[in-house]
N, C-alpha and C positions, 0 to 999 in steps of 0.2 A: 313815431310813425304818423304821417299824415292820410288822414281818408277823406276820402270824397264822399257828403252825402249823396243819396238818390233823392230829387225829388219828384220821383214815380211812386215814391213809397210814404204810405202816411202811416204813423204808429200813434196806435190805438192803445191807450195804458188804461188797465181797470183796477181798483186799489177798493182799500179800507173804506167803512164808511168813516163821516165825517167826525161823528162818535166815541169812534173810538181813535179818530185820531188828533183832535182837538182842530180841523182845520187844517194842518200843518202838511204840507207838502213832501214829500220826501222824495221823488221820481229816480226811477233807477238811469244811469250814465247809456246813451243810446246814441247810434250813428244816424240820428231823429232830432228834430224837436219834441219836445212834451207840452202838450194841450192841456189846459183844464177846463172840461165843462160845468156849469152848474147842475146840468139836466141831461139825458140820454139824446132829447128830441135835440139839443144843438148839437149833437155827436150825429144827428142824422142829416143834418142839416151841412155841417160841414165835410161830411163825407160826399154825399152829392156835388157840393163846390168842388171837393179836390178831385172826384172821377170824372165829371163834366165839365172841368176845365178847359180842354181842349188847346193848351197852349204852345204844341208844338205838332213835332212829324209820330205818326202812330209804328209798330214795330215791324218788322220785315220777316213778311211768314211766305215758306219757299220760295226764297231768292225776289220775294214782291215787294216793294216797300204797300202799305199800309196807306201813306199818306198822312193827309192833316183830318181832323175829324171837322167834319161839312154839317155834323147834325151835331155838336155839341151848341151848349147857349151859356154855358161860362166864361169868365172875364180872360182867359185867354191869359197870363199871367204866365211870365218866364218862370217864377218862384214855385209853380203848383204841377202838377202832373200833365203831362204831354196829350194823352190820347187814352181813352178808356179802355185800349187794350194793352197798355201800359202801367195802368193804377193800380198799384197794391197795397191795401190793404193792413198790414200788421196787428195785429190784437195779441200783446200781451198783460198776461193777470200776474199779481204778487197771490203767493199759495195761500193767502189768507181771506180771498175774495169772496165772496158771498155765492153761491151758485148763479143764485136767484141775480144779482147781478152781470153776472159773466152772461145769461140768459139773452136778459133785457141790452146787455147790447148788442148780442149777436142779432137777435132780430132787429135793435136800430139799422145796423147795417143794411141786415137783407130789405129794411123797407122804402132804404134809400136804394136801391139797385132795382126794386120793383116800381119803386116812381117814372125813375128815369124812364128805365123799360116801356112802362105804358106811355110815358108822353112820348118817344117814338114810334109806339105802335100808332096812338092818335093821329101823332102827325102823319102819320107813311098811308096808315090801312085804314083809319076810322075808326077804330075797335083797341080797344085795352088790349095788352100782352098777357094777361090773366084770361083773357076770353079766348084769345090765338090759343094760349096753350092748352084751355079746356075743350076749345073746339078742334082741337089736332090729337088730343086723351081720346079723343071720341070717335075720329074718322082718320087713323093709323096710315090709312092708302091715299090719303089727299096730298098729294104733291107740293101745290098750290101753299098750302098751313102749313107743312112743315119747313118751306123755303122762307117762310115766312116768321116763324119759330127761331129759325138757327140764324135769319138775318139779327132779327132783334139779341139773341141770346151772345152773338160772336159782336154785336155794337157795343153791346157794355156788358162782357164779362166779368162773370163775378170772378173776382180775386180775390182774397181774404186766406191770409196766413195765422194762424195759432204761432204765435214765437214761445219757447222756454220760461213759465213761468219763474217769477224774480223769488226769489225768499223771502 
């Protein structure tokens, strides 16, 4: 049986350390490529590349097409993810991972989804998306912040799957 990957989808594998495995790769069979990074920080780094890609039509929500994304500033690349509200995410661990691991990249993740976040708020509003959301935590009836809130938050939603840890 032949499958078509997706590539809207990037799979995030977290494993052993290197320790215990003498360096030796062993990646579980996935309808993905497998990545190795040396560090978390180019796991965050290349997550930002694949959700701000921007390299094709975004997805069709009630009967709208979406479009192409106008505020991403990635290389735009047939190979990588379409539109950030397309980019998913994948994070699978082998049961053997360290907690402390499976941690530190969920927050790489989220720190690349709060990057982006603020350089469109920069760009749009002047103001960080960490200051939108505090200043909208604080003034619940402000119209004006929360339209503001949900534009940035529906630009590049977070997507992020847990898949079935490997054995």
């Amino acid at each position: 049986m032949t499958t078509k990957s997706n590539k809207n989808t990037l799979l995030v594998s977290t494993g052993r350390k290197k320790a215990y495995t003498h360096g030796v790769v062993n990646p579980v069979v996935q309808r993905a490529s497998t990545v190795v990074f040396d560090s978390v920080a180019e796991l965050k780094e290349a997550a930002k590349a694949f959700i701000d890609n921007g390299g094709g039509e975004g997805k069709v929500e009630d009967g709208v097409s979406t479009g192409p994304c106008d505020y991403c500033k990635g290389a735009r690349s047939a190979s990588s993810s379409d539109h950030p509200n397309k980019a998913i995410i994948s994070v699978q661990s082998d049961r053997l991972t360290e907690y402390g691991m499976y941690i530190k990249v969920q927050n790489e993740l989220l720190k690349a989804y709060t990057e982006l976040r603020n350089r469109l708020a920069m760009d749009k509003y002047r103001v960080s998306f960490e200051q939108l959301e505090e200043d909208f935590k604080n003034d619940r009836t402000n119209e004006e912040l929360k339209k503001k809130v949900e534009f940035i938050r529906t630009s590049y939603p977070q997507i992020i799957s847990d898949a079935e840890p490997t054995s």
